[in-house]
Structures are given as C-alpha cells and as structure tokens.
C-alpha positions as CSV (number, residue, x, y, z in Angstrom):
1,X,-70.2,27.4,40.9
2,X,-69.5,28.7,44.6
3,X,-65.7,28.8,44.5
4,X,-65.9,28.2,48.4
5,X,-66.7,25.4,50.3
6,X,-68.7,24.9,53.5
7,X,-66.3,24.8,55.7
8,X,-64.8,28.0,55.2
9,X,-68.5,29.7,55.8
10,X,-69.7,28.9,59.5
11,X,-72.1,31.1,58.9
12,X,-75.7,29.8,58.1
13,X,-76.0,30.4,54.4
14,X,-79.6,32.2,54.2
15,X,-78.0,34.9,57.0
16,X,-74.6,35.3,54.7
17,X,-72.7,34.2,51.7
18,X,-69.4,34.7,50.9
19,X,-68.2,34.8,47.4
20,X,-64.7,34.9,46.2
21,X,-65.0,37.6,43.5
22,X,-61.8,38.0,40.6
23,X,-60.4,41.2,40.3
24,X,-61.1,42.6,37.2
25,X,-58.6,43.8,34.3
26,X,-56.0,41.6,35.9
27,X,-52.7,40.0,34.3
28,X,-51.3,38.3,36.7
29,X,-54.9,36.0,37.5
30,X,-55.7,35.7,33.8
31,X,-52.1,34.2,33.5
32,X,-52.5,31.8,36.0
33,X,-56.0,30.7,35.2
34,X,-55.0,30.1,31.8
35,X,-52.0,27.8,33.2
36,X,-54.3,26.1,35.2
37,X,-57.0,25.8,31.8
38,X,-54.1,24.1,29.5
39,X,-52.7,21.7,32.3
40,X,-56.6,20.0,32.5
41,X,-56.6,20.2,28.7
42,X,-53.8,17.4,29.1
43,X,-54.7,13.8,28.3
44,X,-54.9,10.7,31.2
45,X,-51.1,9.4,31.6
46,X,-50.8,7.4,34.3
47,X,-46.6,8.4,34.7
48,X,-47.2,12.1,34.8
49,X,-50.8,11.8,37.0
50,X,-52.7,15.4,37.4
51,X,-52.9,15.6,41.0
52,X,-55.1,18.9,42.6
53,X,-54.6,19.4,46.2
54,X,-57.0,21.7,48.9
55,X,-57.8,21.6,52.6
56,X,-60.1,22.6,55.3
57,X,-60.9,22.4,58.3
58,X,-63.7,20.7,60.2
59,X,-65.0,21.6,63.9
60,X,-65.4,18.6,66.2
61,X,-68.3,18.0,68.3
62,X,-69.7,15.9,70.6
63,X,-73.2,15.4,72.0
64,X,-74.2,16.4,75.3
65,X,-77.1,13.9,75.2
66,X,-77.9,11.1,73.4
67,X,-79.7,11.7,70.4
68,X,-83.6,9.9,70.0
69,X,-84.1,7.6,67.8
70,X,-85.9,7.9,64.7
71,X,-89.7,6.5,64.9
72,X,-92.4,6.4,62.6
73,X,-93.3,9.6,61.2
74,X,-90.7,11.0,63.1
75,X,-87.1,11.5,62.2
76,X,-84.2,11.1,64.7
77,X,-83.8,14.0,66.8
78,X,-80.6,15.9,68.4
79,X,-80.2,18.7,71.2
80,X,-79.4,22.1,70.1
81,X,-76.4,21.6,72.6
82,X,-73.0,20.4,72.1
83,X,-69.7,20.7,73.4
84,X,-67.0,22.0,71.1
85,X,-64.0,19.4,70.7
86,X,-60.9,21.3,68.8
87,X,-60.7,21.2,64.8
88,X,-58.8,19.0,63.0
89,X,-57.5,20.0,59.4
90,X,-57.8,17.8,56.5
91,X,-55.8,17.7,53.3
92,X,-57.6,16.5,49.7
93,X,-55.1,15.0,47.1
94,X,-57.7,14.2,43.9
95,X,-56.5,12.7,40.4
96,X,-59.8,14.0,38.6
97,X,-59.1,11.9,35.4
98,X,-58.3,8.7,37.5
99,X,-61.5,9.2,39.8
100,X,-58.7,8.3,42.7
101,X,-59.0,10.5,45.7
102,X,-57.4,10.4,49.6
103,X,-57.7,12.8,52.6
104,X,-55.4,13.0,55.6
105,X,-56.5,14.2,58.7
106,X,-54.1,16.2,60.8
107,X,-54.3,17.9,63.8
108,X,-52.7,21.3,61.9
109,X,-52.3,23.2,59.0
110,X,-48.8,23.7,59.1
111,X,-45.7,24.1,56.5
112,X,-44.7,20.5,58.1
113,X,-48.0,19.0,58.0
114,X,-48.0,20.3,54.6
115,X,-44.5,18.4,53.4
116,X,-45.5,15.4,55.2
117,X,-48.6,15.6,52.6
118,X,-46.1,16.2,49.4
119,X,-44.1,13.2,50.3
120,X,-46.9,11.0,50.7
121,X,-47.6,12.0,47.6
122,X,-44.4,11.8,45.8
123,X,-43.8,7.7,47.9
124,X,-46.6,6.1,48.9
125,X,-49.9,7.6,46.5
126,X,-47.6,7.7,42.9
127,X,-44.2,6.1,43.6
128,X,-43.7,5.2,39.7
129,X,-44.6,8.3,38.2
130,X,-41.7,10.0,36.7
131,X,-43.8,13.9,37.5
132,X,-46.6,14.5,38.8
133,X,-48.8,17.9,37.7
134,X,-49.6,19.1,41.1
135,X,-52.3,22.0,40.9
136,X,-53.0,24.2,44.2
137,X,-53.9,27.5,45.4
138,X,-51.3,29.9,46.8
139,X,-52.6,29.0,50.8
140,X,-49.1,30.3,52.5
141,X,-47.6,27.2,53.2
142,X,-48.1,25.5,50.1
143,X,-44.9,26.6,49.2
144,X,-41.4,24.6,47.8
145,X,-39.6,26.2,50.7
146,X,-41.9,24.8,53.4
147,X,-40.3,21.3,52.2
148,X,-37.3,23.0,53.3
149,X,-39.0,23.2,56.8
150,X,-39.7,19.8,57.3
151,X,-36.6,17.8,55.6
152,X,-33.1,17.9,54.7
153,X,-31.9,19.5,51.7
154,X,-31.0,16.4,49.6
155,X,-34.8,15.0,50.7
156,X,-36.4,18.2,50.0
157,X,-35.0,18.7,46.7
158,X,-35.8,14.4,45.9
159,X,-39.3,15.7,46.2
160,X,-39.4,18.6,44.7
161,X,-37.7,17.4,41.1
162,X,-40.8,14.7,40.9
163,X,-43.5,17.4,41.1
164,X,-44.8,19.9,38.7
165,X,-46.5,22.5,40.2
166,X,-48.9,24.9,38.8
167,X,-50.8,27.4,41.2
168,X,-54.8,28.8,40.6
169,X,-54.6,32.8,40.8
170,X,-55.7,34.5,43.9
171,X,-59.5,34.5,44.1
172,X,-59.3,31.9,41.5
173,X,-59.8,28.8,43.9
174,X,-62.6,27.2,42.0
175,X,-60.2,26.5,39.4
176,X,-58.7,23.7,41.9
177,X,-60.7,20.5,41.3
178,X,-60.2,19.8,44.6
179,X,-62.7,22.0,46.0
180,X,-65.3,20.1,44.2
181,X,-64.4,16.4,46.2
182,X,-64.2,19.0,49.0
183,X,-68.1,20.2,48.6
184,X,-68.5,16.8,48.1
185,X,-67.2,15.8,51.0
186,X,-68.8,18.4,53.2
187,X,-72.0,17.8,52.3
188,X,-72.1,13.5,52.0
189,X,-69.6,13.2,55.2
190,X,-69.2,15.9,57.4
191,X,-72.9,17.2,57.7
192,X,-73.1,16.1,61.6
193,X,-71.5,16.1,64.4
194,X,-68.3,14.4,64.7
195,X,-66.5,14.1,68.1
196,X,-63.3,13.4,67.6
197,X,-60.3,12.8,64.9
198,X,-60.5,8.7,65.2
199,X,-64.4,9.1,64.3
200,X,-63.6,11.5,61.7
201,X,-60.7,9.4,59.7
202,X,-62.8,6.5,60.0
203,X,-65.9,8.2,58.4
204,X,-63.7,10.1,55.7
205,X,-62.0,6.3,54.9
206,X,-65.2,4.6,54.7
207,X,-66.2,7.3,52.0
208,X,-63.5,7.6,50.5
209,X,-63.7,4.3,49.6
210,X,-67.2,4.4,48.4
211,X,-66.0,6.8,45.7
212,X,-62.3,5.0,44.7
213,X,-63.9,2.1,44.3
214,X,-67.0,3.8,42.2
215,X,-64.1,5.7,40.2
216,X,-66.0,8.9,40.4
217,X,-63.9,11.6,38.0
218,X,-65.2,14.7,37.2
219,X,-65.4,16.4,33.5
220,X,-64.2,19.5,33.4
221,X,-65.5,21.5,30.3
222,X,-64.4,24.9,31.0
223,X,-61.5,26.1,28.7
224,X,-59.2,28.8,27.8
225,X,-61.7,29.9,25.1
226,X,-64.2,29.8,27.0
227,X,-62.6,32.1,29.7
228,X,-61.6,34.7,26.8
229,X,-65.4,34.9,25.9
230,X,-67.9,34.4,29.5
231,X,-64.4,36.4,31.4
232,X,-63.8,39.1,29.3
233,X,-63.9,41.5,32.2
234,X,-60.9,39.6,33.7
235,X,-58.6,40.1,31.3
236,X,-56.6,43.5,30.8
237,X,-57.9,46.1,27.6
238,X,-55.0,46.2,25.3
239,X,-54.7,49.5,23.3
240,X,-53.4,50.0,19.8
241,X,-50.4,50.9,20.0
C-alpha cells in the first residue's frame, strides 16, 4: 500500500514517487504501530465509535476556456491552461467499522481549524457516545493543547475527557484508515479541476453521500502478528542478556 496519498505528491507519478519509508530497529514506531494494531482489533460499539482522522489539501482551478464537449469517438477535451485559485484544506473523520465518513473543507490547516474539527466531532458527528477512539498521525497541530488554542479551559478539557486518542508512529501514516477514504477520495472526486471551495464542498457532499448511504467500511486484516513476522526489520534486536 502507498502510505501517501495524491495530494501530497504534485508531482506526476511516472517522473517521481515518494514513499514514506519506517526507520528500521526502532522502539518508539513499533510501539505506536502496535497501539494502533490492538485498537482496530476492537469489536463495533456504537458508544465508544473508532474514529481515524487525516487531511490534505487540494489546489483549486479554474478553466480559462470552456472545455469541448465530448462527441462520438471523441472524449471531452480541456486546455492545458488554467488559472490557479488558492488551496483549500480538507479534514476526513472515518468510522471504518460503521462505513460512516464526513469531510470539512476549510480554508486552513490551523490548530483552530483543527479544534473546530474535534468538537464537531465530540457534538454534532457522536453526541451519545460516552469515548470515542480517535486514531491520527502526529501532523503538528493535531495536538490536545491546540484545543487550548481555540476554546476556554472548561470547553477544552469537555472535549478532551470524551476522546481517546491514539497516534500512528512517524512514517507510520498508512496505519491511519483515513488515508484510505482519502485515496479514495482523490482519485473518485478530486481528479479535475475544481474552481472554488463552494464547488468543492458540494462535490465532496454529493460523494460522500454516495458512500454513507452504500455503508462502504473497510476490512482491515493486518495485525500485530503479522507486523512481528512481514516487519521484523522494524523492531529493535534484543540481546541475551
């Protein structure tokens, strides 16, 4: 599996590839990726929902002619120009074992835009759950303290004591189920050119939908035995003592 997603690569995949290679030997990622392993392990409750949370961002653009229309034997045909329209940022919550997903669009990728995302979360997305098993990577503002940033104390805290957070190790990202609705995403909704972020949340709504309503989940087969044996290299060589 390609632990990154398009959006991170603008670069056209036959000229480059970028991979996000483990370090090798390494306690600290073996620890993590094993946290990450048990909490999937965990069966569907709907009052303590497994939640996995990414983001990207996606360059808008607009035409600088109209495109032609397909014909027969012809398909529809764009300019090689375009004009360059910002980026906007979008966040992926995704209960794999629920087949429930949602992306917000932002104009940013800050700690605030980041705490607004938590508290959608925690109020609007899972009200009745008593905790919800939130899995992320370690992207600098996905952070308790950047709660701290957006909201009072007493507010921050409220949402903090619902969540239980477990972070994927560095280079470790394709351990976050998100990145799979993200490729997903990339490659079903964002493949063209979109000019603006109105055109782009009403694209991402429309299939967003497609998939709620489809209850598409994903089966994750890759366990902590399995990491001991086809990762060997990752984990440190203990000597006798």
């Amino acid at each position: 599996m390609r632990p990154d997603h398009a959006e991170k690569n603008t670069l056209k995949p036959w000229l480059h590839k970028q991979w996000v290679i483990p370090p090798t030997a390494n306690a600290e990622f073996v620890c993590a990726m094993e946290d990450v392993l048990e909490v999937y392990t965990r069966l569907y409750d709907p009052k303590r929902p497994k939640v996995c949370l990414d983001e990207c961002s996606k360059q808008l653009v607009a035409e600088t002619r109209h495109p032609l229309p397909a014909e027969p034997g012809q398909v529809e045909r764009y300019d090689y120009e375009y004009e360059r329209c910002g980026t906007a940022n979008l966040f992926m919550l995704f209960e794999p074992l629920a087949g429930y997903r949602h992306v917000k669009v932002t104009e940013r990728r800050t700690a605030v835009d980041f705490a607004e995302v938590i508290r959608d979360l925690v109020d609007v997305h899972y009200p009745q759950a008593e905790k919800i098993i939130l899995v992320m990577d370690n992207l600098n503002t996905h952070r308790p303290a950047s709660l701290y940033q957006a909201f009072a104390p007493t507010e921050a805290r409220r949402l903090l004591e619902r969540l239980e957070i477990h972070y994927t190790p560095k280079h470790g990202s394709w351990l976050n189920m998100a990145e799979i609705e993200l490729s997903a995403l990339a490659t079903q909704c964002l493949d063209r050119r979109i000019p603006d972020s109105a055109t782009l949340t009403r694209e991402i709504a429309a299939w967003e939908a497609e998939r709620n309503t489809a209850h598409r989940t994903v089966d994750w087969r890759f366990t902590t035995a399995d990491a001991r044996i086809k990762l060997k290299r990752l984990y440190p060589s203990i000597q006798p003592g």
